[in-house]
Structures are given as C-alpha cells and as structure tokens.
C-alpha positions as CSV (number, residue, x, y, z in Angstrom):
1,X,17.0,75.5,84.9
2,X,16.8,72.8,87.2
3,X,17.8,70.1,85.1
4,X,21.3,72.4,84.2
5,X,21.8,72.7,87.8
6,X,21.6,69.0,88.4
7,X,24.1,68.2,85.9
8,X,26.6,70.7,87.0
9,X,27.6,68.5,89.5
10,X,28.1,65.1,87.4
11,X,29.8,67.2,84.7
12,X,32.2,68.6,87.8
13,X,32.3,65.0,88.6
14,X,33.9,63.7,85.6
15,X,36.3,66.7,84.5
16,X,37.7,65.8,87.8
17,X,38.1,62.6,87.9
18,X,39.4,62.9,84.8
19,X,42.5,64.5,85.8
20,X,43.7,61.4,87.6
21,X,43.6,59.5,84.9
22,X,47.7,58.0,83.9
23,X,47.5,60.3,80.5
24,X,46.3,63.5,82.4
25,X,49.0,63.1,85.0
26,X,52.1,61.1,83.3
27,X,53.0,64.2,80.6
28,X,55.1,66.5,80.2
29,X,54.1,70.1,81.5
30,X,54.4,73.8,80.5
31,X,57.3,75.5,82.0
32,X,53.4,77.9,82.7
33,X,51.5,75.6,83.3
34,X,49.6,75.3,87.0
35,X,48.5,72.3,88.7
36,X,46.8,71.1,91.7
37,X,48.7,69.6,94.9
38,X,46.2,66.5,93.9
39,X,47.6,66.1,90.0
40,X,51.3,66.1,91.7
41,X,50.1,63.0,94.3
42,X,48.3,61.3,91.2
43,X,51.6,61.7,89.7
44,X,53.8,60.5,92.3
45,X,51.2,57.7,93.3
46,X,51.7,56.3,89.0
47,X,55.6,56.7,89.1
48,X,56.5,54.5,92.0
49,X,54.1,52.2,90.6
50,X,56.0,51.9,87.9
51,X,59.4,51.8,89.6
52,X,57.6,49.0,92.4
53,X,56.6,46.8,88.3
54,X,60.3,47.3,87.5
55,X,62.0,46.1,90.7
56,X,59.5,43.3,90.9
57,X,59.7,42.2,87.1
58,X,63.5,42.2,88.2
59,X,63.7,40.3,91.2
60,X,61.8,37.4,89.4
61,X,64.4,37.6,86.6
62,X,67.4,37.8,89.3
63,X,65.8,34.8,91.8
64,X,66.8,31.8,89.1
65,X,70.0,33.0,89.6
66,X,70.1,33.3,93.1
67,X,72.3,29.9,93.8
68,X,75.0,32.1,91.3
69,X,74.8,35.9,92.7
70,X,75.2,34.4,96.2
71,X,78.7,32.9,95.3
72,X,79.8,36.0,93.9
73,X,78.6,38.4,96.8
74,X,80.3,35.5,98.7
75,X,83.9,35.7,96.8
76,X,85.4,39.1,99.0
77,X,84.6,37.1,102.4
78,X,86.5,33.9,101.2
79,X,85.4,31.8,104.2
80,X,82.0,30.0,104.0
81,X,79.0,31.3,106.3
82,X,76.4,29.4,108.0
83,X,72.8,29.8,109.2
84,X,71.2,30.1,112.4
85,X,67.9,29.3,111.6
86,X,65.8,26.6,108.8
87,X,64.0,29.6,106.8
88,X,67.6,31.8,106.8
89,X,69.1,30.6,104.0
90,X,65.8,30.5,102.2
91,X,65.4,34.4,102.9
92,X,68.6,34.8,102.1
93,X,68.0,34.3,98.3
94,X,64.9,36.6,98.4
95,X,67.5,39.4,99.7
96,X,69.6,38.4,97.2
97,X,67.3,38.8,94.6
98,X,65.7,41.9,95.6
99,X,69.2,43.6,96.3
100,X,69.7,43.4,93.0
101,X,66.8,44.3,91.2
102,X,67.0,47.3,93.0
103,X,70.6,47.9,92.2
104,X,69.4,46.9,88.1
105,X,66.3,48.9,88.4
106,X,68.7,52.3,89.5
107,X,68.1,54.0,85.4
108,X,64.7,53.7,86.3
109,X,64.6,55.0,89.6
110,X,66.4,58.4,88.2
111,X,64.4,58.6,85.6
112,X,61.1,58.1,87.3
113,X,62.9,61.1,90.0
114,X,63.5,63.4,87.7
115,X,60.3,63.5,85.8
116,X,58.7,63.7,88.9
117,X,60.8,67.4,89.6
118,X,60.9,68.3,86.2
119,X,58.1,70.4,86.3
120,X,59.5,72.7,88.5
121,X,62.0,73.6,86.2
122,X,62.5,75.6,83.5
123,X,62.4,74.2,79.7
124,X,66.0,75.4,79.6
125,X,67.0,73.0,82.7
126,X,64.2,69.9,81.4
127,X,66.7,69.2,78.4
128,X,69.4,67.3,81.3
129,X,67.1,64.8,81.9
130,X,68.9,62.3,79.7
131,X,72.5,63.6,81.0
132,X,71.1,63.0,84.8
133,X,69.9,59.5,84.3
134,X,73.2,58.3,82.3
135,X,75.7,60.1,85.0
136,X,73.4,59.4,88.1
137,X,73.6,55.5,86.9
138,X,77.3,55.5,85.9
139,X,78.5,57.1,88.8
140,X,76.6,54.6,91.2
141,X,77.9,52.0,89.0
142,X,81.3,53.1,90.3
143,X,80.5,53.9,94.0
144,X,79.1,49.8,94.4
145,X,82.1,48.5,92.2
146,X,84.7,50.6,94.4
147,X,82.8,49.3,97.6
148,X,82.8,45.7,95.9
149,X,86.7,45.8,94.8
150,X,88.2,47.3,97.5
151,X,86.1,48.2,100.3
152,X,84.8,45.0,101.0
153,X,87.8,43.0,100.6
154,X,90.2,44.4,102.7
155,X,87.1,45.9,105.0
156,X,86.1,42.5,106.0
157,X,89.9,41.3,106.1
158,X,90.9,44.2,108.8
159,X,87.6,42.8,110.5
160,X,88.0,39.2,110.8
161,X,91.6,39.8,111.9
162,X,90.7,40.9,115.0
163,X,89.7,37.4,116.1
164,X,92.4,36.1,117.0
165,X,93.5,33.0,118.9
166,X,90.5,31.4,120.3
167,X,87.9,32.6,118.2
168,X,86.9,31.4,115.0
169,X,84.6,33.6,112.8
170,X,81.0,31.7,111.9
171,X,79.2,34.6,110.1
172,X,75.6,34.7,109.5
173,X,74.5,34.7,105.8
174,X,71.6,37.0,107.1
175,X,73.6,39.4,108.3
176,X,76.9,39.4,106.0
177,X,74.3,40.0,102.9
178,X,72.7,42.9,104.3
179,X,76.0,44.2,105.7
180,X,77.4,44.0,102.1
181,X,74.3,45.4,100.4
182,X,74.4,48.1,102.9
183,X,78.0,49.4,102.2
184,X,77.5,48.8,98.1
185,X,74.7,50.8,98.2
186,X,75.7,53.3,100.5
187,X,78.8,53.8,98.8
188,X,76.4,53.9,95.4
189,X,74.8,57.0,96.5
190,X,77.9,58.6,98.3
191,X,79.5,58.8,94.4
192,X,75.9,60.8,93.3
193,X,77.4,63.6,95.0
194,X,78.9,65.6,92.2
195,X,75.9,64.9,89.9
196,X,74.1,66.6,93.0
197,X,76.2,69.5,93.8
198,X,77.0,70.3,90.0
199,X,72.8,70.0,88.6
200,X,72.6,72.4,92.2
201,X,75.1,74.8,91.2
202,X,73.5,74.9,87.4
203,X,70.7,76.1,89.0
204,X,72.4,78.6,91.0
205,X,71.2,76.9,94.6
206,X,74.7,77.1,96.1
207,X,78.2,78.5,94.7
208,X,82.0,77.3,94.4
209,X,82.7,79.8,97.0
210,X,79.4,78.3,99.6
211,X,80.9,74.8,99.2
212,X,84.7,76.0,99.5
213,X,83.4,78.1,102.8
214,X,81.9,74.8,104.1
215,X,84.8,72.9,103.5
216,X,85.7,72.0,107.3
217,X,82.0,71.1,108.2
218,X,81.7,68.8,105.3
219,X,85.4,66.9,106.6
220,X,83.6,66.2,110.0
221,X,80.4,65.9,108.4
222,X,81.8,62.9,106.4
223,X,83.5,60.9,109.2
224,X,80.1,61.3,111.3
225,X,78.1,59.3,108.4
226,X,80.7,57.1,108.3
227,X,80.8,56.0,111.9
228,X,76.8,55.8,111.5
229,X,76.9,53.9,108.2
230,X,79.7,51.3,108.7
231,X,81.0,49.2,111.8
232,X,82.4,51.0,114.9
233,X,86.2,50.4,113.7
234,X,88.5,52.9,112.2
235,X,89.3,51.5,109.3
236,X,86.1,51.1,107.3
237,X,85.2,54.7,108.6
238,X,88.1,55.9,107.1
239,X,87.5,53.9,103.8
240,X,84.2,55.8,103.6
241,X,84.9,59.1,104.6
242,X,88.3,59.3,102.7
243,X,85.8,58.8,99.4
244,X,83.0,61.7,100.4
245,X,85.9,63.9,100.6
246,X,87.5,63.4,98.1
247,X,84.2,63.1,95.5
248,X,83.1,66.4,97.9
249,X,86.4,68.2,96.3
250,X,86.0,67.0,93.0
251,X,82.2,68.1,92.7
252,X,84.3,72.0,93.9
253,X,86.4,71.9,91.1
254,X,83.9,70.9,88.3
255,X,81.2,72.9,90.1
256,X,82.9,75.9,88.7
257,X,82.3,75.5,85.3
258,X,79.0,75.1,85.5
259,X,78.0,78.3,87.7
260,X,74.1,79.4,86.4
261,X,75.4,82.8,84.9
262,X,72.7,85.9,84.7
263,X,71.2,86.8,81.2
264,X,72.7,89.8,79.1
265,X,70.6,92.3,78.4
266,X,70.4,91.7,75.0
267,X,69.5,87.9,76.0
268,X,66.5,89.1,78.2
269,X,65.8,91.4,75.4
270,X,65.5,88.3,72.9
271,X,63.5,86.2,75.8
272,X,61.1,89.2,75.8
C-alpha cells in the first residue's frame, strides 16, 4: 500500500511534465477539448520560439546583403547621409538586416498567431487559417510598398523643403533607417485592417451598422495615430490618416457580405 502511494507522486510527476512536451502542446485541438492556462503558456512559450529561429535564420541570410538593401532603402531620400558616431554605420547594417527579416518572416508571424487563437474557435472558423495568412501577408505587402512608393518619397521631400536658405540637411543613417522602417511597417499593419474588421464581423464581434455608427470617432481616431506615428507636420499625418480611412471604409463595405448569420432550424436540427 505504501509502495502505491509512493509512486503516485512520480507517476503525477511525469504525466505532467509530459504535457509540456512540443508534441503535447504544438497540435491541433478539439473544438471540446479543455486545457490548462499552463498547456496555453507552453504553447505560446514554443511558437515565438519558432518565430525568434525564423527572424534570426533571416537576418543572417539578409546581413550579406546589407551593403545592397541600404542603397535601396537609401533611393526615396536621394541625398547621401552621414554618421555621427565610429560604430553607427556598423549598427546601421544590423538594423538593416533585422528590419528585414522581420518584414520576410511576416507569413510566419500570422501563421504562428493564428494557431495560437485557433483553439478558441470553432472547427467551422479553423478552416480560414490558410485565407488569414495569405491576405494578412498580401495586404502588408501593400501597406510597406504604398509607404515605400509614395509616402516616403514625397514625405521626405515636403520635409527637407523646409530648410531653406542657410541650412543644409546632414541626416543621420541611425535615425533615417528607423524613421523609414517605422512608417513601412506602420503603414504594413494599418492595411491589416480589413482582414481584421472582416474575420471580426465573420464571427459576429461587431456589425456593418457598429462600424458605420462609429464612423466620426474612427476619422479623429485616425489623424490622432497619425500625429503620434509620423513627424509633427501636416502632411505626412494626412498621408497616414487619409489611408486608415479610407481602408476603414473599405473593410464597411466588404464587412457586409460576410455578416455571421444565425442557423436555421433545420441547420441546428442537422448539428443536433
């Protein structure tokens, strides 16, 4: 009797260490299925460790082609920059590198997401996962080219301009690469918003006429995160904002054909 007591514990032991293990955790779950707060950490703790391998395999792959990324980020600016300090430029290459690793690395990143909320959803809703990765990737694809092509371009052409006589502009590499990695990615995740809004109407969170109702909020909403998010000029806040409207409008208009309709009664019947 003793001897079954005393193994109770060990036995515990491993069942629940076993639980932690990357093939307990990384699978896919019942739409029923119940686990612990701890499984979902284990979880979270083996996906960013596998979006941290692909940013990093990244970055090595981007850094021999550092010398060729920084004349390319450095083509909308058209002037040359300089550095203020011996180690600048050499962390300037690093940026570069990890800037766009992480910019490469974005199909991962949703991926890696939405398995992460998967569970929480219903087999019925699991099934967009591939959907959400290809749209969440192309549409950020389209937020940094816009912010590349355009933004950046004129942006930093309005900004410069204001110069003058008597000044000559002698930018900082440091601080022109983050200010353009800033804005592409910022305007990256500003052109998620109808994925959002649309896989959030789907699910029947919010409705075409709770987005239409929050219309004016969302106008002063946008130019407040664009003040925040770009330089303290009007220009480059209306370059942002005028896009978060605009994608904010689009995302009403699709929204309503994909409103999360109630089953039938003949359709609960056939669940049942």
């Amino acid at each position: 009797m003793n001897d079954e007591n005393q193994m109770r514990p060990s036995e515990a032991s491993e069942e629940t260490g076993s639980i932690y293990q990357r093939n307990k955790v990384m699978r896919k779950v019942g739409e029923d299925e119940k686990l612990p707060f701890t499984v979902h950490l284990e979880e979270l703790r083996w996906r960013l460790i596998y979006c941290f391998v692909t940013v990093l395999l990244t970055f090595f792959v981007f850094y021999f082609f550092s010398e060729y990324l920084f004349q390319l980020v450095r083509e909308p600016l058209g002037t040359d920059l300089v550095f203020l300090a011996p180690t600048e430029a050499f962390f300037v290459y690093l940026k570069l590198a990890l800037y766009f690793a992480i910019i490469i690395s974005v199909p991962m990143l949703l991926y890696q997401s939405w398995e992460f909320v998967a569970p929480g959803l219903l087999n019925l809703e699991r099934k967009y996962s591939g959907s959400f990765v290809v749209f969440g990737t192309v549409f950020f694809a389209i937020g940094a080219s816009f912010c590349y092509f355009v933004v950046l371009p004129y942006g930093l052409q309005f900004l410069i301009s204001y110069g003058g006589e008597g000044l000559t502009p002698m930018i900082s590499v440091g601080n022109y690469i983050s200010f353009v990695f800033k804005l592409i990615i910022t305007f990256g995740l500003i052109f998620e918003m109808p994925i959002v809004i649309v896989f959030l109407t789907k699910l029947g969170f919010v409705t075409p006429e709770t987005l239409s109702s929050s219309r004016p909020y969302m106008i002063v909403g946008s130019f407040v995160v664009a003040s925040i998010l770009t330089p303290p000029d009007i220009f480059t806040q209306i370059v942002m904002a005028g896009p978060i409207i605009l994608l904010f409008e689009a995302s009403l208009i699709i929204s309503r054909f994909f409103i999360a309709k109630p089953l039938s009664d003949d359709e609960d019947a056939e669940n049942d």
